[in-house]
KOLPA-58460 format. One record per residue (C-alpha): residue number from 0; residue in three letters; z negated, y negated, x negated. Coordinates in nm, 2 decimals, always signed. Layout:
N
n:NUM, res:Ala, pz:Z, py:Y, px:X
...
This chain:
232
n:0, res:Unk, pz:-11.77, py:-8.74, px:-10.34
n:1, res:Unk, pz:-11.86, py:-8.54, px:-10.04
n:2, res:Unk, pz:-11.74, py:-8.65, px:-9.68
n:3, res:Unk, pz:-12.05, py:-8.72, px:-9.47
n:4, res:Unk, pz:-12.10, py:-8.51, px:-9.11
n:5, res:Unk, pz:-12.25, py:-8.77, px:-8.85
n:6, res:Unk, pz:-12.48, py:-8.68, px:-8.59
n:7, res:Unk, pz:-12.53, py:-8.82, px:-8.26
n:8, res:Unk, pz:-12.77, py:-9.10, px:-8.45
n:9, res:Unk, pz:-12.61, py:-9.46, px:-8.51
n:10, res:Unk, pz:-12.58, py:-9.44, px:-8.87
n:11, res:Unk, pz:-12.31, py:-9.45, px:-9.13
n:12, res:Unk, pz:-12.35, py:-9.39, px:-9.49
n:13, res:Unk, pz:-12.32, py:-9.66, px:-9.73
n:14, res:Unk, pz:-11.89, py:-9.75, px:-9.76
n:15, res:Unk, pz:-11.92, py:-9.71, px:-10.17
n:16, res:Unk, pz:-11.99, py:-9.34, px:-10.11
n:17, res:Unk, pz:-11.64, py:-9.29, px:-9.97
n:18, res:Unk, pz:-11.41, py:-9.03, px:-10.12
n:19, res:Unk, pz:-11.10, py:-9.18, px:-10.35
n:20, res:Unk, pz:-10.86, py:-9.19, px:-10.04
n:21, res:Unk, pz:-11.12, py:-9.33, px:-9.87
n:22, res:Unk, pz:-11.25, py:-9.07, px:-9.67
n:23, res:Unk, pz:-11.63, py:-9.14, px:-9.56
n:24, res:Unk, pz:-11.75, py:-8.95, px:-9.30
n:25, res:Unk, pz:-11.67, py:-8.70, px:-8.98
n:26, res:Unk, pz:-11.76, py:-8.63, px:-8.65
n:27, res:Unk, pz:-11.98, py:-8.87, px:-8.45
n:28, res:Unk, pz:-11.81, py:-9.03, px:-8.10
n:29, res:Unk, pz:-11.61, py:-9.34, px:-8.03
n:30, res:Unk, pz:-11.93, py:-9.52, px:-7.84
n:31, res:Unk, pz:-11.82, py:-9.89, px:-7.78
n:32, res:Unk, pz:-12.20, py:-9.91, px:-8.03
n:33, res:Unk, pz:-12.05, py:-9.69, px:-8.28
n:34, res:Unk, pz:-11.76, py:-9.86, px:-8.34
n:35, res:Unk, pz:-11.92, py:-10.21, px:-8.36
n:36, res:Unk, pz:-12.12, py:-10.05, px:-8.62
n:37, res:Unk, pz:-11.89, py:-9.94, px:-8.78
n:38, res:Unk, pz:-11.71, py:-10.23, px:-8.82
n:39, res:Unk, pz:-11.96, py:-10.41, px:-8.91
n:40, res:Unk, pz:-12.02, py:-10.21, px:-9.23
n:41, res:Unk, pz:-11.64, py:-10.22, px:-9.34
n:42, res:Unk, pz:-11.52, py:-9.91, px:-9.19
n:43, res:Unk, pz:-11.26, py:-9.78, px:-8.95
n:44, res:Unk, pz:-11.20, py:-9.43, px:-8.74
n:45, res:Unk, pz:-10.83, py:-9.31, px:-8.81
n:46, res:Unk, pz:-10.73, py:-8.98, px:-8.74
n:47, res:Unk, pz:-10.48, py:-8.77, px:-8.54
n:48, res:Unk, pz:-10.43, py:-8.59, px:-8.20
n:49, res:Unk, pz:-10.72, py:-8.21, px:-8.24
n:50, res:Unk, pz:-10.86, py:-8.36, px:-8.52
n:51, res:Unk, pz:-11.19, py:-8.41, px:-8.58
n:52, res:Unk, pz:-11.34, py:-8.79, px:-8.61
n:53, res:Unk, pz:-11.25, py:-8.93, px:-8.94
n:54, res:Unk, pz:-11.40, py:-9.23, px:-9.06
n:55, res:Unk, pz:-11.28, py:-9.45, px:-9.37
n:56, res:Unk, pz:-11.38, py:-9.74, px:-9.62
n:57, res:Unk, pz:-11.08, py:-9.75, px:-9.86
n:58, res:Unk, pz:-11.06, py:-9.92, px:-10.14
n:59, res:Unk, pz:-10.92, py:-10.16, px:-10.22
n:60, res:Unk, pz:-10.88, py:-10.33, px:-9.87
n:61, res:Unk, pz:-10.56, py:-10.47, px:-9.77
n:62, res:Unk, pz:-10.69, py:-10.81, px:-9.60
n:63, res:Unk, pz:-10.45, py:-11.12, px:-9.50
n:64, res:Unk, pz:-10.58, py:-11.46, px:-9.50
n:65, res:Unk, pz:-10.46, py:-11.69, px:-9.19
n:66, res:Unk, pz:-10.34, py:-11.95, px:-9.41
n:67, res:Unk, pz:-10.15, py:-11.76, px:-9.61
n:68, res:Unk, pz:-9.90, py:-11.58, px:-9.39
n:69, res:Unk, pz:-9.53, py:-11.62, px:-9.52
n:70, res:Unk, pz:-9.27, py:-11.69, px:-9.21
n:71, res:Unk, pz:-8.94, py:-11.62, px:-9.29
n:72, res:Unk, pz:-8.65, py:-11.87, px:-9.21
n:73, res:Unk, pz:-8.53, py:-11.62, px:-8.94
n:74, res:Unk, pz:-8.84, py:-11.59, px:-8.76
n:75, res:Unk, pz:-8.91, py:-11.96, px:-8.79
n:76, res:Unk, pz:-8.58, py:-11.97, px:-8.56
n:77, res:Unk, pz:-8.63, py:-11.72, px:-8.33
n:78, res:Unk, pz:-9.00, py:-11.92, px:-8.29
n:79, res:Unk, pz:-8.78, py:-12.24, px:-8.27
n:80, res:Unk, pz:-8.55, py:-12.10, px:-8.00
n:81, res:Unk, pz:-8.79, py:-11.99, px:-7.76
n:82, res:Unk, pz:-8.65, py:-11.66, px:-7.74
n:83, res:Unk, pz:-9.03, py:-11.50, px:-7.65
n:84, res:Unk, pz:-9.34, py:-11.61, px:-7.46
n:85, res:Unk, pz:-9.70, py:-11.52, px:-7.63
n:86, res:Unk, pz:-10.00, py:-11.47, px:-7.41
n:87, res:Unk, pz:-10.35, py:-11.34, px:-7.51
n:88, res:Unk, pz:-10.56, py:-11.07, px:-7.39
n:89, res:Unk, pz:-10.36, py:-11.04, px:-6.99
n:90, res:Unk, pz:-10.27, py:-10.69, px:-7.09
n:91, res:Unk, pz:-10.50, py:-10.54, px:-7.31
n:92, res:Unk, pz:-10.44, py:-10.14, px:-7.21
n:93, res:Unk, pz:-10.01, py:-10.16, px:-7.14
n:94, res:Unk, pz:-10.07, py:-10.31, px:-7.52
n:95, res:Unk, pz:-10.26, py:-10.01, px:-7.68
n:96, res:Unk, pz:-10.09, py:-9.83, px:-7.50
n:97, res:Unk, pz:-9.75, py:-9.91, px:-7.59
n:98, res:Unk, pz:-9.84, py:-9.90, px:-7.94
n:99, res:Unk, pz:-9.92, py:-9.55, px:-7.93
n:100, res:Unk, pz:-9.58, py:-9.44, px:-7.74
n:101, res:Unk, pz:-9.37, py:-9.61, px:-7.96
n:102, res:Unk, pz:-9.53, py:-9.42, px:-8.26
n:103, res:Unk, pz:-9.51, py:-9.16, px:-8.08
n:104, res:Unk, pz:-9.11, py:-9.23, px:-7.96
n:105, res:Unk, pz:-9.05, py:-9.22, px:-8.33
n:106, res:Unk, pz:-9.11, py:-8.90, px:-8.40
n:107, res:Unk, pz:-9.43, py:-9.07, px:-8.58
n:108, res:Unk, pz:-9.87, py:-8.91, px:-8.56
n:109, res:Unk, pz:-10.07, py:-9.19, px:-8.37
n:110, res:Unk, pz:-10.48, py:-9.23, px:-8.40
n:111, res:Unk, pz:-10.48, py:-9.40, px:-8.06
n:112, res:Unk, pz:-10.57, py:-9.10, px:-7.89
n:113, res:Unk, pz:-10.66, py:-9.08, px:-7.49
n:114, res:Unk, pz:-11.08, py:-9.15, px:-7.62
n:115, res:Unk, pz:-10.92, py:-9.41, px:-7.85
n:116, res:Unk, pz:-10.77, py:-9.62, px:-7.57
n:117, res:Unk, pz:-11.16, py:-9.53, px:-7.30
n:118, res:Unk, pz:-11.35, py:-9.64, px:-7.59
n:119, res:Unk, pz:-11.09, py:-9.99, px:-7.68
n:120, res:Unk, pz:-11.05, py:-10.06, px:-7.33
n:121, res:Unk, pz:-11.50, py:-10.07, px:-7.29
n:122, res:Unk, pz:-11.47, py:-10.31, px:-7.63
n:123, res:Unk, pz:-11.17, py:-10.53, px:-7.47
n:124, res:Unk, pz:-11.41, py:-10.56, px:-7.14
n:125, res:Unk, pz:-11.70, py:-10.60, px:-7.32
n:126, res:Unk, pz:-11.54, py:-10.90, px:-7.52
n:127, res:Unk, pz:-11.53, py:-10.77, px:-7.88
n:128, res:Unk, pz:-11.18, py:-10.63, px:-7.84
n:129, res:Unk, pz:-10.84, py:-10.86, px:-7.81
n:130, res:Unk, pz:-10.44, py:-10.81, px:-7.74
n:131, res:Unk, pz:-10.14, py:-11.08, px:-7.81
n:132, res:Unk, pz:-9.84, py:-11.02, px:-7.61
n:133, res:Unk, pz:-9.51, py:-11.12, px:-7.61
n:134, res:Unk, pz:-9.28, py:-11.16, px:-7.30
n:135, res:Unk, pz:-8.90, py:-11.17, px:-7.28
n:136, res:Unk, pz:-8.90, py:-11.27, px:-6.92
n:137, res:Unk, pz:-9.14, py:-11.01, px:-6.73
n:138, res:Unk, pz:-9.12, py:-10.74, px:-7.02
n:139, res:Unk, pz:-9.36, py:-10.67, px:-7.32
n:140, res:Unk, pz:-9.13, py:-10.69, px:-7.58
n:141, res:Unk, pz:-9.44, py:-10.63, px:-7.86
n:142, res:Unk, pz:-9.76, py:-10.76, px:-7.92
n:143, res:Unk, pz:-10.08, py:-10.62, px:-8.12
n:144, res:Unk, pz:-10.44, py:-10.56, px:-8.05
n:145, res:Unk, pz:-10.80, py:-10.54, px:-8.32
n:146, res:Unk, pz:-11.14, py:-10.63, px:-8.27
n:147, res:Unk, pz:-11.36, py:-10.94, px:-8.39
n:148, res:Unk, pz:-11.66, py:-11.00, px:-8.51
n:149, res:Unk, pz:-11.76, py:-11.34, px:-8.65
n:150, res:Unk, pz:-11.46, py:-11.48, px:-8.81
n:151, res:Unk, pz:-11.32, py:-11.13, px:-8.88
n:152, res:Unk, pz:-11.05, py:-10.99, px:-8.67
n:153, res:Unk, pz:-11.02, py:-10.61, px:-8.75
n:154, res:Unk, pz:-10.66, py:-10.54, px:-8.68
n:155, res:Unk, pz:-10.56, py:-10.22, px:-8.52
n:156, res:Unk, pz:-10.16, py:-10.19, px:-8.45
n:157, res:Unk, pz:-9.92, py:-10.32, px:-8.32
n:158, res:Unk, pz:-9.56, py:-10.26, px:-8.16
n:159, res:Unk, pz:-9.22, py:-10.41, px:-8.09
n:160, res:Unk, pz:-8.92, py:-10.33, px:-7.83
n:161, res:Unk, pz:-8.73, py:-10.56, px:-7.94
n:162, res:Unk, pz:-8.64, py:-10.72, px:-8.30
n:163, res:Unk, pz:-8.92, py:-10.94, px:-8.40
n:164, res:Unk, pz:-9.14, py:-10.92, px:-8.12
n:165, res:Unk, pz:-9.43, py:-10.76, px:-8.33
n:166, res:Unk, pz:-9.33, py:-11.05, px:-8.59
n:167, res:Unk, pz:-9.40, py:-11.32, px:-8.35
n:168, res:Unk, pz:-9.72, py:-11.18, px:-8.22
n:169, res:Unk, pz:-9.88, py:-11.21, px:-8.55
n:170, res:Unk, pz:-9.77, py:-11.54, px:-8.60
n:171, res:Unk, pz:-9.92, py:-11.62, px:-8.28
n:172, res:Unk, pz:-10.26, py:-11.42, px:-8.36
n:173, res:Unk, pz:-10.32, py:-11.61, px:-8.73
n:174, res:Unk, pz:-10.21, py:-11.89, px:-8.59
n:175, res:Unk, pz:-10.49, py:-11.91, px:-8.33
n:176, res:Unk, pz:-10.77, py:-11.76, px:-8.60
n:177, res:Unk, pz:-10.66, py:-12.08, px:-8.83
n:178, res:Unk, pz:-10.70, py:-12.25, px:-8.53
n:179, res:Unk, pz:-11.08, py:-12.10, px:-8.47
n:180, res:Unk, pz:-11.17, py:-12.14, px:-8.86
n:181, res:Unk, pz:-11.19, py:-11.73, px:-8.86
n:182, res:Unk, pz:-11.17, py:-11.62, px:-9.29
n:183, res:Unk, pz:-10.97, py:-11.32, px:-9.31
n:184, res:Unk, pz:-10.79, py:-11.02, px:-9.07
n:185, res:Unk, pz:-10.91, py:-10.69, px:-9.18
n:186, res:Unk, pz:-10.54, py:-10.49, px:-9.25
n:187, res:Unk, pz:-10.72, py:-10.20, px:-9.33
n:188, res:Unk, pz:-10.41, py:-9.99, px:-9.46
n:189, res:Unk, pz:-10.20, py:-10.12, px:-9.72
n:190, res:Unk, pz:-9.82, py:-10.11, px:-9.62
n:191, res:Unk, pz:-9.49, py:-10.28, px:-9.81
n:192, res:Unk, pz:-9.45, py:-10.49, px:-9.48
n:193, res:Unk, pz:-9.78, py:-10.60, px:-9.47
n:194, res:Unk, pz:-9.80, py:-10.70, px:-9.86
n:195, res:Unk, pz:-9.48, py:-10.89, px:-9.84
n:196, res:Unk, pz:-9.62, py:-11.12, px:-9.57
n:197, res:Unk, pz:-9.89, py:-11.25, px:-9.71
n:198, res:Unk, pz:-10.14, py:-10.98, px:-9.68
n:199, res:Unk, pz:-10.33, py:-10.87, px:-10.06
n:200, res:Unk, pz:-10.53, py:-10.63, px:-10.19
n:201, res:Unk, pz:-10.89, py:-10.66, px:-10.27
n:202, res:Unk, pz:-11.17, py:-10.43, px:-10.43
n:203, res:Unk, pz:-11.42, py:-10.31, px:-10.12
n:204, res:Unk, pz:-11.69, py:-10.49, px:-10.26
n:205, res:Unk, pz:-11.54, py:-10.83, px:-10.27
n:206, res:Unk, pz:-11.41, py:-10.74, px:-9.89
n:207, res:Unk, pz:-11.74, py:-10.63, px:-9.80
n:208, res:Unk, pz:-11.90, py:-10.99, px:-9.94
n:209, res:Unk, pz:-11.67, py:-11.19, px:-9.75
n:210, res:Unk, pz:-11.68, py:-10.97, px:-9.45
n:211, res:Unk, pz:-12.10, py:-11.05, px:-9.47
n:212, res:Unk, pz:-12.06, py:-11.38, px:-9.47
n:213, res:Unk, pz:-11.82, py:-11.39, px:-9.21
n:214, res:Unk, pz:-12.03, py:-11.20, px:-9.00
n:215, res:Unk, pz:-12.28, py:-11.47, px:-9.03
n:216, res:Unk, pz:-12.07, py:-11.67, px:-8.78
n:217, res:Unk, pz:-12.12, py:-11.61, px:-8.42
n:218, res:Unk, pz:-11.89, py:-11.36, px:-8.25
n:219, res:Unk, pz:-11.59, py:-11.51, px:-8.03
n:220, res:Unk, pz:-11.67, py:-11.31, px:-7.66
n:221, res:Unk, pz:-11.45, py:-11.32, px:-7.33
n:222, res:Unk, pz:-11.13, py:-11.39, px:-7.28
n:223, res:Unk, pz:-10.90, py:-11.56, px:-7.56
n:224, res:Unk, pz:-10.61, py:-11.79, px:-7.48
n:225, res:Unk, pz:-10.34, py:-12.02, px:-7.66
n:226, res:Unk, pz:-10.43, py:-12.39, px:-7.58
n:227, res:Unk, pz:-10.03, py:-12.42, px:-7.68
n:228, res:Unk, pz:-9.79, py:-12.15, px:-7.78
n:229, res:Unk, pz:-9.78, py:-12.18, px:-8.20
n:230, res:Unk, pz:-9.48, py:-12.43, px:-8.34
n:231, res:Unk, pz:-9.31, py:-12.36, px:-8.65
């Protein structure tokens, strides 16, 4: 399959066309419009520091149902213990951010490039783009950030400073989408982490069916907030 060039029209070609690795398209701009677009049709940008805009629909699509999350026993006590304190969406940037240095610290290519954060920052303000944090006292110790649309929540990354702080944010993210009746969050790229949790693999056309009817629900806009911290 070829890889599509985009111009400055907001268009994407149809996700099936993708190449094998999923490759769709190039070029084109991180517009807050673009993006919601694009995630609205099933696909993601993800590429790396003077490289062109590269724009994907893999398949299949790693997706992990809220219910369906497995805690271990250890996390269930640190959860138990109070060892962290979850917040939502009071520090959207220092969370995107962070998510990028620590890649970064660890010798590791990040997609969440300068334009990357401009572009998630309009989407957080807007309402369309959200963060989970977790505190040990007055520092981040991890948390995670994506974008929703309907009962979709497109996850993006996430990061830990300290052991299981990362761990705990999720919890505290599907949590609160069980909570608000959302279907599915969008994983995007498969990882061994990720599969042993819960998350599964699905063909792109089954994840673009259920991403269609999610999309059928009305968007969650503003601010989000825990009515209580999750309990294990």
């Amino acid at each position: 399959m070829p890889v599509y060039l985009l111009s400055d029209e907001l268009v994407f070609p149809p996700p099936a066309l993708a190449r094998k690795d999923g490759l769709l398209a190039v070029g084109g701009d991180l517009n807050p419009d673009r993006l919601l677009l694009a995630y609205r049709l099933g696909i993601f940008p993800w590429y790396s520091e003077g490289e062109p805009i590269l724009w994907w629909s893999p398949d299949p699509r790693l997706v992990l149902y809220p219910g369906e999350l497995r805690i271990s026993k250890s996390l269930k006590k640190v959860i138990r213990r109070g060892v962290f304190r979850l917040s939502m969406d009071t520090a959207f940037e220092p969370v995107i951010r962070e998510c990028a240095v620590v890649r970064s610290e660890r010798g590791e290519r990040t997609w969440i490039t300068e334009e990357m954060i401009e572009s998630y920052c309009k989407l957080h303000q807007s309402g369309f783009a959200h963060s989970v944090e977790v505190w040990q006292g007055r520092l981040l110790a991890g948390g995670l950030y994506g974008v929703s649309l309907g009962k979709c929540f497109f996850g993006e990354s996430m990061f830990t400073r300290i052991n299981n702080a990362s761990k705990v944010a999720l919890v505290g993210l599907t949590a609160y989408l069980k909570a608000n009746a959302f279907d599915f969050i969008d994983c995007q790229v498969t990882t061994g982490h990720l599969l042993r949790i819960g998350a599964r693999e699905i063909p792109r056309h089954e994840f673009l069916k259920q991403l269609r009817r999610a999309l059928n629900a009305p968007t969650k806009r503003g601010r989000w907030h825990f009515d209580q911290e999750p309990i294990i």
